[in-house]
Structures are given as structure tokens and as C-alpha cells.
N, C-alpha and C positions, 0 to 999 in steps of 0.2 A: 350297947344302947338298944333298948325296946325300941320297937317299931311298932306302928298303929296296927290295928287287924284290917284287913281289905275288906270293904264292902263284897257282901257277895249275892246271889242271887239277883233277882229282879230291882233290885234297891239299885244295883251295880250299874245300872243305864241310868239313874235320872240325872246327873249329871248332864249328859248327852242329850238325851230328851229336855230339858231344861236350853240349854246352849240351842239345839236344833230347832224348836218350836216358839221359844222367848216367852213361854208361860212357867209359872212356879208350880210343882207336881199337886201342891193344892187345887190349885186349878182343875187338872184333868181328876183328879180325885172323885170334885164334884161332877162334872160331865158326866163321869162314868156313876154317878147316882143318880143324874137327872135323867139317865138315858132308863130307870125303870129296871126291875127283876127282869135281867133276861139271862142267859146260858156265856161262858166261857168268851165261845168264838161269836156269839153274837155281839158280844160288846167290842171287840179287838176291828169287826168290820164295819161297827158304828164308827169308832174312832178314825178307822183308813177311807171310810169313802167318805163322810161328812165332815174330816178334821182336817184332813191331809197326813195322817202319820203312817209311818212305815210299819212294815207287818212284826218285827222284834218290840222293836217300843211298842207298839199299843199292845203287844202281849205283855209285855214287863209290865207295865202299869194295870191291867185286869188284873194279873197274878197277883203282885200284890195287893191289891186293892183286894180280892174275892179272899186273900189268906188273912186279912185283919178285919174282915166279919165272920173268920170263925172262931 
């Protein structure tokens, strides 16, 4: 019997980011467009000090987010 492939990378937290925060990753998607062209770890410390998210997830979600605008 096949088995599904495991989510992997940064995809691999929203589950958890979803459940921990109670927003749908669309959600922080936009945030992190409304927050404006800024740099990697600027957006990760928008998220943690204005959002309340933890320093993995709000990496997860820039990485992905900054890897499907290129």
C-alpha cells in the first residue's frame, strides 16, 4: 500500500501554525504583504513582536511565502 509523501519543508509547520494561532495560512500570507518589501528576518520579527508568533513559524511562513515570489 502507497503511502502519501510527507509534507516537507516550511509547508510542514502550517498545520501547527494554523491550530496554534487560529488563522488560515492565507491569512498570515497577506500580513506578510501588507507588512511591504522588507528583508528575510525583517518580516519573521514583524510577525513575533506585532503578532505574537514564535521565532520557527514566523520563519516558516516568510520562507515560504519569499520562495513563491520567485
Amino acid at each position: 500500500m502507497a503511502t502519501p509523501d510527507k509534507v516537507k519543508g516550511p509547508a510542514s509547520y502550517f498545520p501547527s501554525i494554523e491550530k496554534t494561532y487560529g488563522q488560515p495560512i492565507p491569512h498570515w500570507m497577506g500580513v506578510i504583504e501588507a507588512a511591504g518589501p522588507r528583508k528575510h528576518m525583517e518580516l519573521v520579527a514583524h510577525l513575533k513582536a506585532d503578532h505574537g508568533l514564535g521565532h520557527g513559524h514566523a520563519n516558516a511562513l516568510v520562507a515560504w511565502f519569499l520562495a513563491q515570489k520567485r
